[in-house]
NUDO-648528 format. One record per residue (C-alpha): residue in one letter; x, y, z. Coordinates in pm, whole numbers, plus 50000, padded with zeros to 5 digits. Last residue first. Layout:
BEGIN
aXYZ
...
***
This chain:
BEGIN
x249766043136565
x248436037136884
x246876060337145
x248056061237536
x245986087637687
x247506122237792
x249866125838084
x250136153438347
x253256162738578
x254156181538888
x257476198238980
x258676214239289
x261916235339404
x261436254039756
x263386283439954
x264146306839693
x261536294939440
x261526269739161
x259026249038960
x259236224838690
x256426217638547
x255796188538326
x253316181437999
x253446148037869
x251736135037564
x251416097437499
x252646070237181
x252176037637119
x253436019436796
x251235997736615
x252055962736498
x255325949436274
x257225980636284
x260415986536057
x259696028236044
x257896048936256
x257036086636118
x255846113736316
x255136147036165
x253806177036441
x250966191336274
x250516220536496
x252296221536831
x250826254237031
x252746263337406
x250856281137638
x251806303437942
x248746314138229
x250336344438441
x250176348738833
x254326341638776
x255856339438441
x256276304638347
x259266301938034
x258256277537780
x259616248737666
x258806227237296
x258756193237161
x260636171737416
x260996130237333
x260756111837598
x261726072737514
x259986043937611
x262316008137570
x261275970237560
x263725965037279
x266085995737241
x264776028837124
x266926054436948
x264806084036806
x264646099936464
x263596140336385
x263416162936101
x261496192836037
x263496217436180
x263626221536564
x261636213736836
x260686242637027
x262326259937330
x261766291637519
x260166321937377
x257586313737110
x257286331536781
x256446298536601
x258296284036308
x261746285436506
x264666290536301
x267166260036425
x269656276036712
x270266240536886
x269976207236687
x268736176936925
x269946144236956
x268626119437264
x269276099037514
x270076124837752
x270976151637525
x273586147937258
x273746176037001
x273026174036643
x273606190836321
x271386183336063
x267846185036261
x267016163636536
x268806130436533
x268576094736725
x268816068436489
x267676031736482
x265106006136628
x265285977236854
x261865960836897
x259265964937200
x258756001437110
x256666030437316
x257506062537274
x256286093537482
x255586125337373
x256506164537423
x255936194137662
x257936212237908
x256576243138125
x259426265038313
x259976277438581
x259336306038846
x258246311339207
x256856342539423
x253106329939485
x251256312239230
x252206300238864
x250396289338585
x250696264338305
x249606252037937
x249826225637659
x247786232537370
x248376199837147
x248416187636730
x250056153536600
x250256146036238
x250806107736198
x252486082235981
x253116044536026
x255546023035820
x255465981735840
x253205977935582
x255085999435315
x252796021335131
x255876046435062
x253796072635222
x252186053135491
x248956057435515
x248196089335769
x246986091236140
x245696123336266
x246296126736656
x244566158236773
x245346172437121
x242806205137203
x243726206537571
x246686200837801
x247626210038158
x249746224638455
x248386245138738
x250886258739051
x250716265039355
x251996290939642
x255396293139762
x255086263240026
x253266240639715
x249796231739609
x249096213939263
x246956218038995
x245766190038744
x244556192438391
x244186168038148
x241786176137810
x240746136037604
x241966134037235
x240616134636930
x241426109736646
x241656122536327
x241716093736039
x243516096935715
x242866064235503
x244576030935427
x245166027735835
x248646007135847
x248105972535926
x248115958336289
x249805920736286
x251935922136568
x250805945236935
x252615966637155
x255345971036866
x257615995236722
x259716022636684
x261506038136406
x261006075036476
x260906097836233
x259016131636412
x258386160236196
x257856198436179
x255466219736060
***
C-alpha cells in the first residue's frame, strides 16, 4: 500500500467528512490514436475511489483508498513509456511536498528514488507509503504514481491498489482525477496522447 497526504482543499465549503466507508466506482477511458510510425492505445479500467472518516475525526480531514488498471499499446517501430497518477484540485494554500524520507525535487514535486517497490513492476512506482503535495490557492497539481516501459505490438499495465490519500486543513471536498499519458518515440516522430478519468470529490 502506499499513501497520498496531501493538504488540499476546496471546490466547495461546508462538505463534512463521510462518517462511513463508501466505494465509489469509476467510469473505463480508453482512446487510441494514429501516428506516422503506427498508433498507439492508452487507457484505464477498474478505478475504485473508497472514501474513509477521517482518522483523527477532524472535520476538515478527508481519507481515501484509491485503486486503477492503467494500460497501453504500441504499433509500428516506436517505444515509450505509459505514466499514470492523479490530479489535485485546491483553492486554499496548503503545505509540504515529500515522497518518502529522503526527497528529490521534481517539477513541483518531491519524490524518493530507489524505495523497495511493493509490486514487481519495471519502470516507476510511487514510493513508500508516504506522500504530501504543495498546492497554492487556485492550484492543480500532477502527482505520478507509477511508469511503465511500452514494448512494441505488446499491451503494458500498471496495478495501484489502495493508494492512501489524506487532505488535511480543508473546509469542503477536495477534487481529485486520474491521468494516464503516453509518451511515444520513434526515429523520425515523437507523439503523446492522454486520457482523464472523472472528477470525484473527497
Amino acid at each position: 500500500m502506499m499513501a497520498l497526504t496531501a493538504a488540499a482543499v476546496a471546490v466547495g465549503v461546508g462538505s463534512a467528512p463521510p462518517a462511513t466507508a463508501e466505494i465509489v466506482p469509476m467510469a473505463p477511458h480508453e482512446r487510441s490514436f494514429e501516428s506516422p510510425f503506427g498508433g498507439f492505445t492508452v487507457g484505464t479500467r477498474d478505478e475504485t475511489i473508497n472514501r474513509l472518516p477521517p482518522m483523527n475525526m477532524v472535520g476538515t480531514t478527508r481519507e481515501a483508498l484509491v485503486s486503477l488498471v492503467s494500460y497501453a499499446s504500441i504499433e509500428g517501430p516506436a517505444g515509450g513509456v505509459l505514466r499514470t497518477g492523479y490530479h489535485v484540485g485546491c483553492a486554499v494554500a496548503v503545505t509540504l511536498a515529500t515522497l518518502g524520507s529522503q526527497s528529490e525535487e521534481l517539477g513541483g514535486f518531491s519524490y524518493t528514488p530507489g524505495a523497495t517497490n511493493p509490486y514487481n513492476f519495471n519502470g516507476y512506482i510511487a514510493p513508500e507509503p508516504l506522500a504530501t503535495v504543495n498546492i497554492a490557492p487556485g492550484e492543480v497539481k500532477e502527482v505520478q504514481l507509477a511508469e511503465k516501459e511500452l514494448i512494441p505490438g505488446k499491451t503494458v499495465s500498471t496495478i495501484i491498489r489502495d493508494f492512501h490519500i489524506i487532505v488535511n486543513a480543508c473546509e469542503g471536498p477536495v477534487t481529485i482525477r486520474q491521468y494516464a499519458y503516453v509518451y511515444a518515440k520513434s526515429a523520425e516522430v515523437d507523439d503523446s496522447g492522454a486520457i482523464f478519468g472523472d472528477p470525484a470529490w473527497l
